[in-house]
MITOR-967025 format. One record per residue: y, x, z of N, C-alpha, C in turn; residue in one letter. Coordinates in steps of 0.1 Angstrom, whole numbers, plus 5000, padded with zeros to 4 digits. Atoms other than C-alpha are relative to their C-alpha. Example, Ala and Ser with C-alpha at 12.3 -4.5 7.8 and 13.67 -1.06 7.14 Angstrom:
<rs>
498850095000495551235078501250095000A/498949915000498951375071501149925008S/
</rs>
This chain:
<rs>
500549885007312158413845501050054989X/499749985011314358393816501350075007X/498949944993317558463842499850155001X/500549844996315658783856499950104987X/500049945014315058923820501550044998X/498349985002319158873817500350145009X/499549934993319659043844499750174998X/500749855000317059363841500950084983X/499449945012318559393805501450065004X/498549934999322559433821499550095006X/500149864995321259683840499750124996X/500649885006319259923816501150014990X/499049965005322559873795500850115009X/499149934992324860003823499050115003X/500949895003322560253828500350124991X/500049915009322260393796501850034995X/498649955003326360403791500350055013X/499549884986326860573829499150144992X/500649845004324260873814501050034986X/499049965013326160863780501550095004X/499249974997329160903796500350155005X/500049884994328261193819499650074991X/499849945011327261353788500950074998X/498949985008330161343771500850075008X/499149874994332061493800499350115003X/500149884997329961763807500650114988X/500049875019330661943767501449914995X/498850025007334461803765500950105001X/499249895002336162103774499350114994X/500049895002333962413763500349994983X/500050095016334162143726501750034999X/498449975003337962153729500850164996X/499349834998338462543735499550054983X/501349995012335562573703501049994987X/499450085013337562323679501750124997X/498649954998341262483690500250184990X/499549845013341062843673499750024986X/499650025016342262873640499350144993X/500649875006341763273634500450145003X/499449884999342263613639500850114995X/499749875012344363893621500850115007X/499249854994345564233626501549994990X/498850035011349364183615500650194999X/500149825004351164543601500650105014X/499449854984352564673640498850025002X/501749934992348564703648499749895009X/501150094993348064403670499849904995X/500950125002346064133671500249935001X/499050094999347463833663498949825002X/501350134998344963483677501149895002X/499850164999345963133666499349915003X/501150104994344762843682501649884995X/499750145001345862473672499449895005X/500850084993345862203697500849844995X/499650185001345861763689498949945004X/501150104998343961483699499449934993X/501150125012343261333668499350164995X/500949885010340661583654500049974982X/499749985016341361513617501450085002X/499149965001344861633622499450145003X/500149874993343461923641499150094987X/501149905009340561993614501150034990X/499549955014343261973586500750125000X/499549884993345362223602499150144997X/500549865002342762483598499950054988X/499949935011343162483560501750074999X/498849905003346462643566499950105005X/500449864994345262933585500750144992X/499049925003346863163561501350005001X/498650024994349763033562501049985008X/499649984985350063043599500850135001X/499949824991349663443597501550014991X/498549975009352463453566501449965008X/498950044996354763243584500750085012X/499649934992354763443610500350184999X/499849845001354263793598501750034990X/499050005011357163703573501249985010X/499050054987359763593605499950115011X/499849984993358863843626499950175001X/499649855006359764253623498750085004X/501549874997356664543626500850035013X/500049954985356364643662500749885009X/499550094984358164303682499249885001X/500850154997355264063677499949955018X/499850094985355463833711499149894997X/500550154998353663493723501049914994X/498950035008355463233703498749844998X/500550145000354162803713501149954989X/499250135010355462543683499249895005X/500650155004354862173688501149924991X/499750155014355261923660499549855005X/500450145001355661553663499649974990X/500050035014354161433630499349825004X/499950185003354361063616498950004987X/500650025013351461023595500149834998X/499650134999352160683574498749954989X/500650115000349860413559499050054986X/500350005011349060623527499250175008X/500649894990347660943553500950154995X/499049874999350661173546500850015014X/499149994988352961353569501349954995X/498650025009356061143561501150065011X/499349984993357561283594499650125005X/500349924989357661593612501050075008X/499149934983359561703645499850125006X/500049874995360362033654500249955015X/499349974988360462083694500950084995X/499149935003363262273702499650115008X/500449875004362762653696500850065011X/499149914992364162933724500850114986X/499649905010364963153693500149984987X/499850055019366063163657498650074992X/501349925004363063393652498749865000X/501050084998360663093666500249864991X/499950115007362462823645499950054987X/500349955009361863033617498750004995X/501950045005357963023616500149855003X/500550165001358162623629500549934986X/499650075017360162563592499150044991X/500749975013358062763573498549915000X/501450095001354962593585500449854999X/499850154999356362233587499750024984X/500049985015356962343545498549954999X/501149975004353562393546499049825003X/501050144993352062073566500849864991X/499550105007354161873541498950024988X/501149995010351461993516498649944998X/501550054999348561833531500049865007X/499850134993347661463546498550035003X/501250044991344861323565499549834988X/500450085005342661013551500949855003X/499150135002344760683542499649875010X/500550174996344960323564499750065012X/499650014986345460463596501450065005X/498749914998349260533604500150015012X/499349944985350360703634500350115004X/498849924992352360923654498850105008X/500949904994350261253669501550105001X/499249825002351361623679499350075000X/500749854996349961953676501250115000X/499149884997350862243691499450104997X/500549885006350562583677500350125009X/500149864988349962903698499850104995X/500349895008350563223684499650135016X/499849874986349163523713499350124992X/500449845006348963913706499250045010X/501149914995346064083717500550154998X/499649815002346664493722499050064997X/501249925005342964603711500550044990X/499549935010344464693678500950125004X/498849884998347264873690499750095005X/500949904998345365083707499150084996X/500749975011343165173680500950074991X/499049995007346265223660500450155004X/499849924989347665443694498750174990X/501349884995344165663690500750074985X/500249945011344965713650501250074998X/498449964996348665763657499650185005X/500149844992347766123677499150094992X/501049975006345066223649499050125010X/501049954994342666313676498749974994X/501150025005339666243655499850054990X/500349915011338066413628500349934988X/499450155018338866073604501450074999X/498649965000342566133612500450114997X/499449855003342966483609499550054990X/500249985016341066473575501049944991X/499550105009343366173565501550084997X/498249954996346766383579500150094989X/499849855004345866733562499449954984X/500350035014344766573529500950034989X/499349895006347866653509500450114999X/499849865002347766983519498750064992X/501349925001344367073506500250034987X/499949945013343867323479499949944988X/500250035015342467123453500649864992X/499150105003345166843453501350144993X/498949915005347867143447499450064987X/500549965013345667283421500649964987X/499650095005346366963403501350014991X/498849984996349667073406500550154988X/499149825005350167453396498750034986X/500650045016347667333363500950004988X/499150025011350267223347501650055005X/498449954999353467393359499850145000X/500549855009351867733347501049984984X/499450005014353167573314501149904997X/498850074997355967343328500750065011X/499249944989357867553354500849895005X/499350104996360267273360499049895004X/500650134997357567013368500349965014X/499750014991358366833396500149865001X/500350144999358066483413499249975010X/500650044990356366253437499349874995X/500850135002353765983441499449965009X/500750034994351765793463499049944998X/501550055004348165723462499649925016X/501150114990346965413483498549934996X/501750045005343565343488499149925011X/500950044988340965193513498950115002X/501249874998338065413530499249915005X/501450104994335065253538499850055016X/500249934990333465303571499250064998X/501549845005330565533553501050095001X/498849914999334065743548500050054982X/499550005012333965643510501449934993X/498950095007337365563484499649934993X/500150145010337565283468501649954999X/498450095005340865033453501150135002X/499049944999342865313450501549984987X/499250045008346265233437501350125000X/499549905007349165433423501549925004X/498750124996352965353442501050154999X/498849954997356365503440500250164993X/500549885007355565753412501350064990X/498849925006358365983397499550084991X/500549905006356066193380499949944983X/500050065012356566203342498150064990X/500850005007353166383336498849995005X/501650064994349666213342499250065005X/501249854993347466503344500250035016X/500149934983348466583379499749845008X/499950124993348266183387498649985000X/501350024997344766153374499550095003X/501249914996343266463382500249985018X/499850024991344466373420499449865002X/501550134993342666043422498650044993X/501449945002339766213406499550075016X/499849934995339866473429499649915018X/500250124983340466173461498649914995X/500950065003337465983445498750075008X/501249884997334866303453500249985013X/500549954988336266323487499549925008X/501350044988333966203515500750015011X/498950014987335766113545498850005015X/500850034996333966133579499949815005X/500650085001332365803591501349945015X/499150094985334865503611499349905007X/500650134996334765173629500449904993X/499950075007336065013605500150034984X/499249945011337664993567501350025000X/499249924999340665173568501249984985X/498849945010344165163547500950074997X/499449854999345465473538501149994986X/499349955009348465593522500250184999X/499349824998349165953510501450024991X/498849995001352466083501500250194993X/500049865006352266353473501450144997X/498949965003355666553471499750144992X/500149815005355566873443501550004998X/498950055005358567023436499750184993X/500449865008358967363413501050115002X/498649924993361867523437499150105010X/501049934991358967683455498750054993X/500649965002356067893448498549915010X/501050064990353767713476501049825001X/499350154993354667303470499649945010X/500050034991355267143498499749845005X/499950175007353966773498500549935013X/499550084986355566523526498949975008X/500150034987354266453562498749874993X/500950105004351066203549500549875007X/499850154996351565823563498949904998X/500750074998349165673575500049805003X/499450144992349065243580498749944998X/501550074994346165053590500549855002X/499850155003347764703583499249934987X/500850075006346164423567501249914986X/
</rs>
């Protein structure tokens, strides 16, 4: 009796670790794809930039995702507006006995451009460790791929076929930004100068954070009555929030000033 009891018990063990098992492989890959992406960002050419980081130790992998910024820097900082590309790094890293990276191994890079984001982030992975009393030797690999849904969005605002765009384009021309303008050069004839007013638009098609760049102008009045002025206006409604630059040019060589070509950028 006591034999047969032995036995029925190896069985409902083996048992219950064959169903465990099948478990575990049915949810190991859709878990890996899950864990692997780091994050998304629109970098300043317009596309869409998806990191994913892949290792086998999952601490390594989860620490990794507090660098997530410093993925997109290293890369937007290495690599010029308009030639973003696919772009694999792997790292050998030596974590040692105290759970730092005492080691890390660049693969070798096709380009000076790609060995230029694997230094800046190695900088970075020297900043962080994993929990102490386990040393060893891992890799992760880093995957940078461009999506074109941005850029095509970009494309649409690029041709100001939309009522947003061709409010955002014709905005320095509008009457009551030049007003602004011929206020005070009634009693300054020589006034004259430029500025740029950046700001964000909501997607209601309200301003907000508007800031003040590349200003020549020695007298205020025309600077604040122009973000007054941009505060009131009402933009129509987008799909997103929107960053806008305008590009005010007066000058007092002309009876009708002429302000520069607006500039639009929708980077992040």
């Amino acid at each position: 009796m006591k034999n047969l009891f032995i036995i029925f018990s190896m069985i409902c063990i083996s048992f219950a670790v064959s169903c465990s098992s099948g478990k575990g492989g049915s949810s190991k890959g859709p878990k890996k794809s899950d864990d692997s992406e780091i994050g998304l960002v629109e970098i300043e050419g317009g596309e869409t930039l998806k990191v994913s980081g892949y290792s086998r130790d999952k601490e390594v992998a989860r620490k990794m995702k507090l660098l997530e910024e410093d993925f997109f820097e290293c890369y937007q900082d290495s690599v010029k507006i308009g030639e973003a590309e696919n772009v694999n790094i792997d790292f050998d890293i030596e974590v040692d006995s105290d759970g730092f990276f005492e080691m890390i191994e660049i693969a070798k890079m096709k380009s000076k451009k790609e060995m230029k984001i694997a230094k800046c982030i190695k900088k970075e992975m020297e900043m962080i460790g994993v929990r102490p009393g386990n040393p060893r030797r891992v890799q992760f690999s880093l995957s940078y791929r461009v999506t074109k849904e941005k850029v095509k969005r970009s494309e649409k605002h690029g041709r100001m076929n939309d009522l947003r765009s061709q409010t955002i384009a014709s905005l320095a021309k509008m009457k009551k930004f030049k007003d602004c303008f011929d206020a005070r050069r009634a009693k300054n004839p020589k006034l004259q100068g430029k500025f740029t007013l950046k700001f964000m638009l909501s997607e209601d098609g309200e301003v907000y954070d508007i800031k003040l760049r590349n200003n020549t102008f020695t007298d205020k009045y025309v600077i604040n009555c122009a973000v007054e002025k941009l505060e009131d206006t009402i933009f129509p409604k987008g799909d997103s929030d929107d960053e806008v630059e305008i590009n005010f040019d007066f000058t007092a060589t002309s009876d009708n000033p002429r302000p520069e070509k607006p500039r639009k950028s929708l980077s992040l």
